[in-house]
N, C-alpha and C positions, 0 to 999 in steps of 0.2 A: 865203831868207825863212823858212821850214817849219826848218831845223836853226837857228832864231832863237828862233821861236817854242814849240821842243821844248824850248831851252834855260830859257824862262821858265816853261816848266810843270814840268823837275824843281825850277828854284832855289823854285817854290811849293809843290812839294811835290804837284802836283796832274799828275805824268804816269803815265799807265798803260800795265800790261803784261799781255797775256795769261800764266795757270798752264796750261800742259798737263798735262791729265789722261789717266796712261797705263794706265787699270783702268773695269773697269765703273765706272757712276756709284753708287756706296751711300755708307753708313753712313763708309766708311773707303774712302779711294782713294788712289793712289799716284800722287805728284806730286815730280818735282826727285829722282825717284829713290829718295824715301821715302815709308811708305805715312803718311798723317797723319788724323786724326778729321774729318771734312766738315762743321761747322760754316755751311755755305755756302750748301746748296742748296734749293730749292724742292721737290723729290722727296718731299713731306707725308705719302705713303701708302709710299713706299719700291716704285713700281712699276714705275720705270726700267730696272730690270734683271731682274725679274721673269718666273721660268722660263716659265709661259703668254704672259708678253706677247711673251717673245722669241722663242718657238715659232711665234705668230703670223707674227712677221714672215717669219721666215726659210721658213714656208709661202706668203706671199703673193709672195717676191720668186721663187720658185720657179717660184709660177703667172703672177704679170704681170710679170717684171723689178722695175725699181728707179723710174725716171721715168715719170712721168703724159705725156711729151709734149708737153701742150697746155694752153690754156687750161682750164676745166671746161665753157666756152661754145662750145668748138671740136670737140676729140673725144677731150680728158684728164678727161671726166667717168666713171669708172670704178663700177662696181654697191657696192663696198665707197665710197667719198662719201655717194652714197646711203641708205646702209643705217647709217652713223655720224649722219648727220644725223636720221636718221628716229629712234636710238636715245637720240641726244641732246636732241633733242627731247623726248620720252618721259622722258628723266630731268628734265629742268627742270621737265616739266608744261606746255609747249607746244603751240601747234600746230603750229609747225615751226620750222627751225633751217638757218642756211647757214653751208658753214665758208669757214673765215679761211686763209693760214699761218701769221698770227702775231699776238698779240693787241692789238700794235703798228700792222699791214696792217687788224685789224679796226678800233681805233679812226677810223683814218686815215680807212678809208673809210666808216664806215656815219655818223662823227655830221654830216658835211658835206653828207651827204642830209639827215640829218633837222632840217639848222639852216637849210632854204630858207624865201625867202619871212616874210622882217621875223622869222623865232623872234628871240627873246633869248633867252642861254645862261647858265644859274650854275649856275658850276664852285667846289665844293671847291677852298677856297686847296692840299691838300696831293693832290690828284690826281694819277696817275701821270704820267710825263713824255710817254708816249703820245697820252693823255688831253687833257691839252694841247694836244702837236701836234696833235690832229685837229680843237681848240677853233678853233686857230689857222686852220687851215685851214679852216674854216665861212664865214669872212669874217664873222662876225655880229657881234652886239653880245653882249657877255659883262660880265656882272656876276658877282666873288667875293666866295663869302660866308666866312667865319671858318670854321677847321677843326670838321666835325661841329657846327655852330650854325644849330642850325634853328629859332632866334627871330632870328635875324640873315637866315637865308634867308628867311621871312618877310617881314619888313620890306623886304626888297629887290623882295621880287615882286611886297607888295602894292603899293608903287612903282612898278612896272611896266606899263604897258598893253600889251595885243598879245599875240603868242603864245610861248609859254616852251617851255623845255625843262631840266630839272633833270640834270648831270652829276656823278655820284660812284663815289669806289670804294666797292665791298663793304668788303673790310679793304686796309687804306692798309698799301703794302708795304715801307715803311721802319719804320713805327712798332707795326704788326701792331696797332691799334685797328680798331676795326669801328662804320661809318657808323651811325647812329641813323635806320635803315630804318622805324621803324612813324611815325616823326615825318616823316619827308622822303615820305614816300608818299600817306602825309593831306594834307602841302602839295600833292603835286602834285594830288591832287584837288580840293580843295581851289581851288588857281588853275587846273584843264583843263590841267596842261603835262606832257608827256610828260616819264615816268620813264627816264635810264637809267643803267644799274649795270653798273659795271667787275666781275666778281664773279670776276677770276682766281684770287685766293688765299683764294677762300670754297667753291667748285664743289669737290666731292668731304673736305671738312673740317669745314664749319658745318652744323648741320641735323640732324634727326635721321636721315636720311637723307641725310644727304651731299649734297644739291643745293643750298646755300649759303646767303648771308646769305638772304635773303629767307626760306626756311624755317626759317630759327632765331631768327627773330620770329614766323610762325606768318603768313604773309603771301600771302595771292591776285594770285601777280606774273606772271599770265599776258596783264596789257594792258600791261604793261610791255617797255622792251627790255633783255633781258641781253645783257652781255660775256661768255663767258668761255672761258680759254687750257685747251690740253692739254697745256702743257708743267709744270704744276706738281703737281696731286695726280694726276692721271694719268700722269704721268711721260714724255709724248708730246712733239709737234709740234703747232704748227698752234692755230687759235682757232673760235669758232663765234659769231654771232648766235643767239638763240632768241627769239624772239615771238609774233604775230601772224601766220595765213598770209598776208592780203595785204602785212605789213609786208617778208616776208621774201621775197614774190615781186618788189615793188617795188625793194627793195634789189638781189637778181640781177638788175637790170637797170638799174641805177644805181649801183651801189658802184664805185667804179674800181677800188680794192686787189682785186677779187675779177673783174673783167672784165677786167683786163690782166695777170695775172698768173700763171704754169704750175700747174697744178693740185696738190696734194699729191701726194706718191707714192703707191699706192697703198700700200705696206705698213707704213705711217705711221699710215693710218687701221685696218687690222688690228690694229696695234698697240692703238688706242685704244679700236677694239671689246673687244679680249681686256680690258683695263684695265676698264672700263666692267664684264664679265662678271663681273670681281674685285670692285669695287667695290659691284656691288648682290648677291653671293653673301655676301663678306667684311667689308664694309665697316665696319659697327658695331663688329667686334673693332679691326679695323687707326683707326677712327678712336678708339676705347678706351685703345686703347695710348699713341697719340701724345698723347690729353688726361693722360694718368697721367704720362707722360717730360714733358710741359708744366707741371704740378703741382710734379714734384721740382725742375727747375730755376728756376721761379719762388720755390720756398722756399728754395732753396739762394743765390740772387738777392737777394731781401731779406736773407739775415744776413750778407751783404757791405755791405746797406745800398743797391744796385744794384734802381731802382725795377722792376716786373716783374708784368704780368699775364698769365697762364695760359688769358686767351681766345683765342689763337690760338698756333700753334707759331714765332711770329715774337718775339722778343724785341732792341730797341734795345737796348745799352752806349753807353752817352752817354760820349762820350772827352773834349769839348772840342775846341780848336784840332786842325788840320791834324797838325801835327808830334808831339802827343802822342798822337793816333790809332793815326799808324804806327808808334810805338814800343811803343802797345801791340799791336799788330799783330801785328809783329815779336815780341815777349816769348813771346806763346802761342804764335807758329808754331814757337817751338825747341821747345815743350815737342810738340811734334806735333799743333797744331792750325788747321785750315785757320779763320781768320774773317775777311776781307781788312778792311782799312783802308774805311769808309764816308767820302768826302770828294765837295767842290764839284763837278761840278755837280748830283749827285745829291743833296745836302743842304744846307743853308744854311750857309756858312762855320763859325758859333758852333753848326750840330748834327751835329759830325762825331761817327761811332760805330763800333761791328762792329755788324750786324747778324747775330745769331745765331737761326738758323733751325734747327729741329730735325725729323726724319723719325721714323716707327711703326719704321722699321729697325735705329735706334739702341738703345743699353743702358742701363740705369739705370747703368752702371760707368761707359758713356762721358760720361754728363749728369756724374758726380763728380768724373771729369779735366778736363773742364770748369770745374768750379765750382774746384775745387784751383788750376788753371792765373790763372782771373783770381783767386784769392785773394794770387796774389805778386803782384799789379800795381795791386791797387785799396786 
């Protein structure tokens, strides 16, 4: 049955394969044997490999081993949990913060607390697939409004009796657009419905200080609930809640994804401390960097005629169908460049693309083979 149904997803075009990566994570990694330009990755600040972050680890697995053991509610809650959550917190402008493993396990689990008891949910039609699944799992009633349409969300709520809850992402991670946060936060006051914000790929990039969208609208988001991952501009593991302390005490005792689940490792969270240290010592230069390499390839983008905003390090290539995707895929990977084929179910049939993400660790040399590479093909 399975080698049936394998068969009909390559004749679609739509089977996939992991690339092994056999080098640090950066700028440039070596894959199939050859090192190729990373076009790929979420790694925003380039801290994935990063001398102090890896120092850290390999000091913490020295002192606590590698596994946490346990739950965090058992006896895998280790003083470095603690001490990231407390710090994380502290960066959002919280009053405290629980972490996730994954920002996946966080969606999952915190928004099906907070969708008890008659909420109504509107969700962003272009919401992460996370997002989703944990809408799904609310059981609630869900209304979608139009992507970033906050007279469409509106009109949906003022329709609405009862109690709400507004789901979005910070910046939408296919399309690297970023949510219309000063308008969607007015609504939720506006209608009494609790804000929450996916903010993975806003946390250590948007802002003047690096604590995400809501700071790059200049926004008092501490009644709100944030999402957000350590695996992107921090270059880590693992995800966090930050809110509300009662919100957040509530939740450690209701989140399932965070009650049934082995606690991070401890040298995971080191990691993320060390990261965090960089971040508010370094941060302004390293997010400087990435908006200038964001600049050149957005201009270099338009005189291909390749639409291209420069607000975040995320840039769609709109390919078209399935099959011309992978051929463009294909075309740059010879010239040595890592940008996989964007197809179904991650985007909608008619919006397959590369999604081309850029890191502070890259060159203005590498942004021009870049722009060179898709100039044979568009």
């Amino acid at each position: 049955m399975f080698r049936e149904k394998v068969s009909k997803l390559k004749a679609k075009g739509l089977f996939r394969a992991t690339l092994g990566i056999d080098s640090c994570h950066g700028p440039v990694v070596r894959a199939q044997g050859r090192e190729m330009i990373n076009f790929a990755s979420n790694n925003y600040l380039g801290l994935a490999g990063h001398t102090k972050v890896v120092e850290a680890v390999v000091s913490a697995v020295r002192e606590y081993g590698w596994g946490s053991g346990a739950s965090r509610l058992m006896s895998g809650s280790n003083h470095l949990h603690e001490e990231l959550e407390q710090r994380l917190a502290a960066f959002k402008g919280a009053e405290a913060a629980l972490l996730f493993n994954s920002g996946y396990m966080a969606n999952l689990g915190v928004i099906p607390v907070l969708a008890e008891d008659g909420v109504t949910i509107f969700s962003d039609e272009l919401n992460h697939a996370s997002v989703i699944d944990g809408v799904k799992l609310a059981k609630a009633e869900v209304k979608i409004y139009r992507h970033r349409d906050a007279a469409h969300l509106n009109e949906l709520m003022t329709a609405t009796p009862g109690a709400k809850m507004i789901v979005t992402d910070g910046v939408f991670s296919m399309d690297g657009d970023i949510a219309p946060l000063d308008k969607i936060r007015n609504l939720a006051r506006k209608h009494e419905a609790v804000l929450y914000v996916d903010d993975a790929h806003g946390a250590g990039v948007l802002g003047k200080h690096g604590r995400g969208t809501g700071e790059l609208y200049k926004l008092d988001i501490t009644k709100d609930v944030i999402i957000g991952t350590l695996s992107k501009a921090f270059g880590g593991v693992g995800a966090y809640v930050a809110g509300n302390r009662a919100l957040i005490d509530y939740l450690r005792s209701r989140a399932r994804t965070f009650i049934f689940t082995t606690a991070l490792p401890p040298p995971a969270c080191a990691a993320t401390i060390a990261a965090l240290d960089i971040i508010e010592k370094d941060g302004a230069a390293l997010r400087k960097t990435l908006a200038d390499l964001s600049d050149r390839l957005a201009a270099g983008l338009a005189k291909l005629n390749i639409p291209a905003d420069a607000a975040t390090p995320i840039f769609p290539v709109m390919t078209g169908d399935v099959k011309n995707t992978r051929r463009i895929s294909s075309r740059v990977e010879v010239r040595g460049i890592l940008a996989p084929a964007i197809r179904p179910p991650t985007v909608a049939p008619d919006a397959c693309r590369l999604r081309v993400s850029i890191t502070a660790a890259h060159t203005p040399e590498q942004i021009d083979h870049l722009l060179s590479a898709l100039a044979e093909v568009f």
